[in-house]
N, C-alpha and C positions, 0 to 999 in steps of 0.2 A: 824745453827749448822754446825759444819765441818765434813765430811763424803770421806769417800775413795771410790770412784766410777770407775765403770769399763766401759771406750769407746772403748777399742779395745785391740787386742794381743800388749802386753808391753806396753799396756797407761792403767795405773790406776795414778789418779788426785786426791789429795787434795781440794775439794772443801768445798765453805759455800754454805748450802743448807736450805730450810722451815724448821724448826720446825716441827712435826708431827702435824695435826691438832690435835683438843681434842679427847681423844680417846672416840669409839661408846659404847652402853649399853652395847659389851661382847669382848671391849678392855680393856688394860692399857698401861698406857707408862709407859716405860722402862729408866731407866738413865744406861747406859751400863758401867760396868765394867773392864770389858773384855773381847776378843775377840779371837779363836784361828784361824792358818793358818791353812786353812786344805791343803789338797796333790789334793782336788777338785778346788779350790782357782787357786794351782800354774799352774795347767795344764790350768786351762783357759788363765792364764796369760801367759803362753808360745804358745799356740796354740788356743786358744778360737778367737768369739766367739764362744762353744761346747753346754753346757748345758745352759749357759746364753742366754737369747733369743734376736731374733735383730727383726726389726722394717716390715721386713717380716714372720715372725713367734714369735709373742707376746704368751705371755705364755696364758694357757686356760683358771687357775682363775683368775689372778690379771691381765690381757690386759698389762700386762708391758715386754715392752724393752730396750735395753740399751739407754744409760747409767744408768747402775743402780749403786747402793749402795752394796756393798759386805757384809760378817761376814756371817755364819749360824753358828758355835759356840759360844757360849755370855750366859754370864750372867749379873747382873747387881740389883738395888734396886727399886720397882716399886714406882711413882716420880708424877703419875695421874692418879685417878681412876674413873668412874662415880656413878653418885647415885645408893644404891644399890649392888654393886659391893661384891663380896666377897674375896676379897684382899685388902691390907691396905696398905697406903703410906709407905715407909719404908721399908715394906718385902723384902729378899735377896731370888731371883727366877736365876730359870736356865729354860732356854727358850728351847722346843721341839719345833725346827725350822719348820717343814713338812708340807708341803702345799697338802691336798687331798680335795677331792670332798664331800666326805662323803655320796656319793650316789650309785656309779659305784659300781661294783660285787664283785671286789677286794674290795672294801673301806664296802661294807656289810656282807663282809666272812670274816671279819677279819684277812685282808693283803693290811690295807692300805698305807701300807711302799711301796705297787706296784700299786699305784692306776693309773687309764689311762692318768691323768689329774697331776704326780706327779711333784712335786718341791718345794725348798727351802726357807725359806724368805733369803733374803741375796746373793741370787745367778737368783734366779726369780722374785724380784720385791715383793710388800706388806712393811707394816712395814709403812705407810705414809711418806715414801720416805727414811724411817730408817734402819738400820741394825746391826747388829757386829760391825762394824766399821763404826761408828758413832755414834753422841754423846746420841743418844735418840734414840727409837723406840717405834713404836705400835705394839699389837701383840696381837691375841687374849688369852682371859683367860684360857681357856684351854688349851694353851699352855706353860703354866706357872706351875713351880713345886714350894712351897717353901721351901725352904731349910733351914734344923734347925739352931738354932743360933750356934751349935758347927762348924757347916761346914764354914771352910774358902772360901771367898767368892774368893780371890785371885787364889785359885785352881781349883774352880769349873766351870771354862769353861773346865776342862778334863772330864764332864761328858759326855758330846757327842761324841766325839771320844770314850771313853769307852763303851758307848751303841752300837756301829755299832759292838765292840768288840762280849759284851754278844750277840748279834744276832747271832751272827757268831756260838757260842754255841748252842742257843736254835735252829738253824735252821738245827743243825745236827739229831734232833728229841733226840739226848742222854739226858738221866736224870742224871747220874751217871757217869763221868768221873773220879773216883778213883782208878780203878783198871786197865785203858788204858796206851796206848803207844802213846803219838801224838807227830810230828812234826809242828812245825811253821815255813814255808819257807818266811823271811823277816823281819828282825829287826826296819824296820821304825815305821813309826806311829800308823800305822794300826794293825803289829803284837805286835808292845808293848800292845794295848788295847789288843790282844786277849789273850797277854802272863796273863795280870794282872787279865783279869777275870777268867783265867782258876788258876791261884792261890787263886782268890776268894772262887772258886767252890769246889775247890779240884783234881790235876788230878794225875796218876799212876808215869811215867816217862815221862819226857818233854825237847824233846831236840830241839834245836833254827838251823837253815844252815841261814848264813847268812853272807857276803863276807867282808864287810868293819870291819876296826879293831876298830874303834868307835864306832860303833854300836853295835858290839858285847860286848865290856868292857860295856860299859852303859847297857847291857845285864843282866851281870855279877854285876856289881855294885847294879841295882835294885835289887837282890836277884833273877829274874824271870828267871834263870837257870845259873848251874856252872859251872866251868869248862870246861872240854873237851866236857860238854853235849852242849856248841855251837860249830857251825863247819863252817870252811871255803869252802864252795862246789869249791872254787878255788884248794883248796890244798888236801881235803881228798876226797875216795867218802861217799858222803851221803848215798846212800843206804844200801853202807856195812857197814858204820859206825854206823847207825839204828839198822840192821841185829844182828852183832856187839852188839851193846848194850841194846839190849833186849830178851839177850839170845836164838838168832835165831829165834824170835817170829815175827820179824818186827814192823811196827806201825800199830793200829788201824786207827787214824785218823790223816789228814794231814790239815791244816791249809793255804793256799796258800796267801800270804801276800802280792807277788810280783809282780805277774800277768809279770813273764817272761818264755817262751819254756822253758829252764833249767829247772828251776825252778818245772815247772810242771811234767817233764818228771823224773825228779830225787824223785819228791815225788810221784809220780806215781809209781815206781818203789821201793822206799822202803814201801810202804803199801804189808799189809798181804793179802792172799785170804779174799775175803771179805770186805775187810777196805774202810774206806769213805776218800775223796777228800773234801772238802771244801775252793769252790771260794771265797774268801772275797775281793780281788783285783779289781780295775779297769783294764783290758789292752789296751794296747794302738796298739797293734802290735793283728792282730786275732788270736784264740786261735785254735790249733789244737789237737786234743785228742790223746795220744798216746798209740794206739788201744792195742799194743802187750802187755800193762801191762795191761790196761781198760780192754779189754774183756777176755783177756785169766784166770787173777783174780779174773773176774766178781766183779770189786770196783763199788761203787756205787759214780757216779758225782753230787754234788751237788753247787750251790749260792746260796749268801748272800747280802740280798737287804736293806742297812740302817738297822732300825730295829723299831720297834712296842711300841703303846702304854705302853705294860706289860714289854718290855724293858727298856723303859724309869724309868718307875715305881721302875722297881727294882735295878737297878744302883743307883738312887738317895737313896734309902735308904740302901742300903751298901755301899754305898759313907757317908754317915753320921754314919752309925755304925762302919767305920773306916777300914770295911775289903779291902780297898785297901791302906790303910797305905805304905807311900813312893812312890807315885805315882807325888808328884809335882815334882818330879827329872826327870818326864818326859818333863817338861819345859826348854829347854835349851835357850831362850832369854826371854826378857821381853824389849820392845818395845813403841816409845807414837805412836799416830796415825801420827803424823805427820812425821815420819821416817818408814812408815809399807812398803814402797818402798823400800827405800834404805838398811832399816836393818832387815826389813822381805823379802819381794819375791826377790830380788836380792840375798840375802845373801842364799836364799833356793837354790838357780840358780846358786850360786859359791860354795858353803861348803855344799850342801845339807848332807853327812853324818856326818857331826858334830854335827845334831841337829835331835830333835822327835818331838818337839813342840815350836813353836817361839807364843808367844800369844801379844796382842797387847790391848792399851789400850786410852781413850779418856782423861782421866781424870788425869790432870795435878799433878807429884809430887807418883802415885803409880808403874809407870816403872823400878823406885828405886830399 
């Protein structure tokens, strides 16, 4: 089968590779459908190896190093099952990529999104040598949701990305974001899912900082805020403009999407006494806390790590109840595998804010 494998920073390869053997008593293989670029993906590919493991430090569970197999967003239609099995050839599954121990203190306190031993299939190896991007995969069954026949299959690799979103929610411990003031600092990929679940859930006022003028219209266009309520942190200030417009109340809760100083400092700044931070970003640059609003407001700091079984769980089924209606406009290409270079991660590396989601695909004739 052909598979996009990762040897090193700016070498991902088009290769033919094994077939996955047959899958074990609490596998199935996967015929992949689709695949999304995450923002994990491109950083490896510009800078890695990071998270991907090399041939001195093999990953804990699966002994695998590179060259691996990429993809941990993917869905697809299960294609082999073994005797026994509780899933049926045919089914349309969306894959919970997350590789834990299911043993360690994290993994039995239920926070195995932090387990000691954490990783990816797709990014750590597993999958019988399969992933996202490639043509097939093993994977276990539990890691498999399946998805009602309403739910477009073609969409439904934005379920992952949309669950790191919800985490992002439930890890703020709030039940109730109706009557809040939040900020989402970063219109990429990441704050799209958080914009989308917090329209899911319900929230108060909800305004977007966010620099590029693409991103912001694509903002605007999803419905996931209007007008003035995004802002250019280039040209206005956010905090006053927060201040501003929530009747001198401030924001409750800020959303950090961008994982830049700015960024921080400015949502830092327009939170209320009291008001929450919430890290959802990778950063790349360390993070410095900016005390004079941190302590003086007494905010409470908090991250957000992936996200959890009861995440997954519950995305998928408001993903099929329809409550994130207009959410495939977060797709701005569609790709075969055999162009995931040139018209995926290159293209992320010249026009990154043109696009929120480039997804890619094995399966000849559905790039269309």
């Amino acid at each position: 089968m052909k598979a996009a494998r990762f040897h090193a920073k700016s070498d991902i390869r088009i290769e033919t590779i094994p077939d996955p053997p047959p899958p074990g008593p609490n596998e199935v293989t996967i015929d992949v459908h689709w695949g999304g670029i995450c923002g994990t993906d491109l950083h490896e590919y510009i800078v890695g190896p990071r998270v991907i493991n090399t041939a001195s430090r093999p990953h804990g569970l699966t002994g695998s190093c590179l060259p691996l197999t990429l993809g941990h967003e993917f869905c697809g239609r299960v294609s082999e099952v073994p005797e026994g099995s509780k899933l049926q050839v045919g089914q349309a599954v969306m894959v919970d990529p997350r590789l834990n121990c299911r043993e360690c203190l994290a993994c039995t306190s239920g926070r195995a999104n932090v387990c000691e031993k954490w990783g990816f299939l797709g990014l750590n190896g597993g999958g019988g040598g399969g992933a996202g991007f490639s043509e097939k995969v093993n994977v276990a069954s539990r890691m498999c949701y399946v998805l009602d026949e309403s739910v477009d299959l073609d969409d439904a690799v934005l379920i992952e990305p949309l669950t790191v979103g919800r985490h992002a929610l439930a890890a703020t411990g709030i039940e109730d974001f109706s009557g809040l003031n939040v900020l989402v600092v970063g219109g990429g990929p990441v704050g799209v899912a958080v914009l989308y679940n917090l329209r899911a859930k319900g929230v108060g006022r909800l305004l977007v900082s966010e620099p590029t003028a693409k991103r912001s219209d694509l903002v605007r266009e999803l419905g996931l805020a209007s007008g003035d309520d995004v802002m250019n942190p280039l040209i206005v200030s956010v905090p006053e403009e927060c201040l501003s417009r929530t009747e001198g109340k401030g924001i409750d809760v800020v959303f950090d999407c961008a994982g830049i100083p700015a960024g921080l400092e400015a949502g830092a700044d327009a939170l209320r006494a009291g008001g929450m931070y919430m890290n959802v970003a990778g950063w790349e640059l360390p993070m410095t806390i900016p005390m004079q609003y941190c302590m003086l407001k007494e905010l409470t700091v908090k991250f957000s790590m992936a996200y959890d079984d009861k995440d997954f769980q519950d995305v998928v089924a408001d993903f099929a109840a329809g409550k994130f209606a207009g959410v495939e406009k977060m797709i701005t290409a569609r790709v075969t595998l055999d162009d995931i270079v040139s018209k995926g991660f290159d293209e992320l590396l010249t026009k990154k804010d043109d696009h929120v989601k480039i997804v890619v695909t094995p399966r000849a004739g559905l790039s269309t």
